[in-house]
N, C-alpha and C positions, 0 to 999 in steps of 0.2 A: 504494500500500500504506500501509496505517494501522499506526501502531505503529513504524515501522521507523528506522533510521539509516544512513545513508550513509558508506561507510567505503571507504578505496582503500590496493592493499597491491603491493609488488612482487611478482613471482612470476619466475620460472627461466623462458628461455625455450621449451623444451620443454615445461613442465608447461602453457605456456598454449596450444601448438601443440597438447598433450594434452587440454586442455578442448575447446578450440574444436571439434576432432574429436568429443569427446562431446556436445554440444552443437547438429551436426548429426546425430547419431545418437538423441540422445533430445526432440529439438525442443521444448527447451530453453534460456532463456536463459544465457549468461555467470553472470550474475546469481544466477540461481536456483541455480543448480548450486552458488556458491561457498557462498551464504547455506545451504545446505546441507550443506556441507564442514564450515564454519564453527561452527555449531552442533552436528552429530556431535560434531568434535574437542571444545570447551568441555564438551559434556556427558560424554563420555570421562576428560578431563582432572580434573573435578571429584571425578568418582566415585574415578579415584585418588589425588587430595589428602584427599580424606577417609579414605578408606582406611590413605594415609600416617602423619596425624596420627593416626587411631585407633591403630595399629600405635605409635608412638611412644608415646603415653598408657600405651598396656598395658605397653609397654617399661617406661614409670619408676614404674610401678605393681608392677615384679616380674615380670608376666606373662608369661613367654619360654618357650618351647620347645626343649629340647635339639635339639641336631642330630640325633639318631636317631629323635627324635619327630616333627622339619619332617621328615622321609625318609615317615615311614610317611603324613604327610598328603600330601606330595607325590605317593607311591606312591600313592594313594589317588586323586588327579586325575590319575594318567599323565603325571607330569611329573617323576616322577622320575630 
């Protein structure tokens, strides 16, 4: 593979009894699986640190929501 880097991580030993399982199930490397994983999570991750910092911006900019008004947007995605 072109592009790549070589990285080595511990992991729980269940979770790797849990790959390996998936692994023959999806005929699938180790490998491929994690680089996988790996990249989900970071893109996950990001999109909440940006989110974070924006959230904070708008904080020290004033921009805040009453609590009855986060209600009715939370009401509004079914999480409230």
């Amino acid at each position: 593979m072109s592009g790549t880097t070589l990285i080595s991580a511990r992991i729980h030993a269940e979770v790797a009894q849990r790959l390996g399982a998936l692994t023959n199930e999806t005929h699938r490397s180790k490998s491929d699986l994690a680089a996988q994983a790996i990249e989900a999570f970071v893109d996950f991750q990001e999109v909440q640190v940006t989110a974070i910092k924006e959230g904070m911006a708008a904080a020290e900019r004033g921009e805040v929501k009453s609590h009855a008004e986060a209600l009715v947007i939370l009401n509004a995605w079914g999480k409230g």
